[in-house]
C-alpha positions as a printed Julia matrix, in Angstrom:
126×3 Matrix{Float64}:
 174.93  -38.62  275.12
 176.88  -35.64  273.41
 176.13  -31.9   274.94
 174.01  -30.49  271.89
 171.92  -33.6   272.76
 171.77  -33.02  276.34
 171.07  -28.93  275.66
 168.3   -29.53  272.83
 166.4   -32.34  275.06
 166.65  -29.88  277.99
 165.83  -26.82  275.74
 162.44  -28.6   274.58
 161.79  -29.81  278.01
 161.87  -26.54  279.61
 159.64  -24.78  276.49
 156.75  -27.76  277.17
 156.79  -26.93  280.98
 156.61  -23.17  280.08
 153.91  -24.2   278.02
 152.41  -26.24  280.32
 152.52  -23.12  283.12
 150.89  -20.95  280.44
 147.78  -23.65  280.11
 147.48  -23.46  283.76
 147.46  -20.55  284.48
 144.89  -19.43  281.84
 142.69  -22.37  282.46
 142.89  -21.02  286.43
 141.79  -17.64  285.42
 138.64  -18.97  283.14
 137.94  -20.81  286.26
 137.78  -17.64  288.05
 136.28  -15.56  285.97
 133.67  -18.42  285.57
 132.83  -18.75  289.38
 132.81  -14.9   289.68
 130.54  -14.62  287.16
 128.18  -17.17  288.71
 128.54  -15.75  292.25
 127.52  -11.86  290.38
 124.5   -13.68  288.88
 123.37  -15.18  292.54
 123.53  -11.62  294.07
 122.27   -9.7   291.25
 119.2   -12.49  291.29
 118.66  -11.74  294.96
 119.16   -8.19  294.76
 116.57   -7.71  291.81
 113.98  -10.86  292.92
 114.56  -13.61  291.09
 114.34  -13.87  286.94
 111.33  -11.8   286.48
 112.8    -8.75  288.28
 116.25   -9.44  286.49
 114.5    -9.15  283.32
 112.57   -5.97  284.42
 116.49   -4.5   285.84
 117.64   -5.08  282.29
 114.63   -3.38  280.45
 115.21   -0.53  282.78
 118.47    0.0   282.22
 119.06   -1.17  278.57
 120.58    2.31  277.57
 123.13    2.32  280.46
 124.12   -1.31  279.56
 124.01   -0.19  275.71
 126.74    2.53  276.69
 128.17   -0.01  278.39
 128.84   -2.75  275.5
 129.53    0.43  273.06
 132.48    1.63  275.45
 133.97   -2.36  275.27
 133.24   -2.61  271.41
 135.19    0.84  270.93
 138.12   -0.66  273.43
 138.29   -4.34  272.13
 138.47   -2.47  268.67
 141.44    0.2   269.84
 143.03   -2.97  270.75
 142.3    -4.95  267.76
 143.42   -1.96  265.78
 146.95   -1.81  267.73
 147.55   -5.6   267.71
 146.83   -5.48  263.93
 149.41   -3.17  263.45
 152.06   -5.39  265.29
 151.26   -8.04  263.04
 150.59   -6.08  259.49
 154.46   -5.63  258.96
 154.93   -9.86  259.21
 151.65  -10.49  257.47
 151.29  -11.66  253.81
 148.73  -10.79  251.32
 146.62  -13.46  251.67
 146.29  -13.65  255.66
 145.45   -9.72  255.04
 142.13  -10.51  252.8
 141.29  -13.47  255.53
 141.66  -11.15  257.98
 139.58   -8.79  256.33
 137.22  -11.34  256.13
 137.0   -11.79  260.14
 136.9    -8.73  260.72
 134.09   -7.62  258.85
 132.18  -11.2   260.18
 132.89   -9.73  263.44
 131.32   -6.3   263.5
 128.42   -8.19  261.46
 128.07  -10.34  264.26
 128.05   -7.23  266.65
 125.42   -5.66  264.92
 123.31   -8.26  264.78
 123.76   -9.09  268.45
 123.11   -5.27  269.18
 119.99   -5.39  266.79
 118.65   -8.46  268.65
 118.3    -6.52  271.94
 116.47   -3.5   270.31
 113.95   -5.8   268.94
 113.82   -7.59  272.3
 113.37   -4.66  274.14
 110.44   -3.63  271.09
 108.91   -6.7   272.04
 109.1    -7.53  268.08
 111.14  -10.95  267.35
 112.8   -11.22  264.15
């Protein structure tokens, strides 16, 4: 087998097992952050008495959690804001109006999630 053979079988071997490193280690992590999330739930449920008292814990607090989700909406959209910047100078017209798009789904779909809890918390359903 010539060398530029040889180098280009190598050079795609080594980019799958980098690849394949990559898919392990983030399906580890969601693994993780899975079980963590799961073992949070089982001491929260203790701490607060089962469903009932988690649901009573939430009511309570639904202004400290609303801060809460408002501080990650304004971070996750800092970050969106920087990434999109990275990307605007290689981006074409047409991914900029689909991106548009997404974007404004996205916020839609944050306000209605945030509109959901406030008519929860009403006790009115929509």
């Amino acid at each position: 087998m010539p060398d530029s053979q040889m180098h280009r079988i190598s050079s795609q071997l080594s980019s799958a097992l980098s690849l394949l490193g990559k898919g392990v280690k983030t399906i580890a992590c969601l693994v993780l952050l899975g079980v963590l999330a799961i073992a949070l739930s089982a001491v929260m449920f203790r701490l607060v008495g089962g469903v009932q008292g988690w649901q009573a814990w939430r009511t309570d607090h639904y202004w400290h959690l609303l801060a809460w989700r408002m501080t990650l909406y304004v971070g996750l959209a800092a970050g969106w804001v920087t990434l999109k910047a990275k990307f605007h100078k290689q981006e074409a017209e047409q991914r900029d109006k689909r991106l548009h798009r997404v974007e404004i789904m996205a916020a839609l779909l944050v306000l209605l999630i945030e509109l959901s809890k406030v008519a929860v918390e009403q006790g009115d359903f929509l």
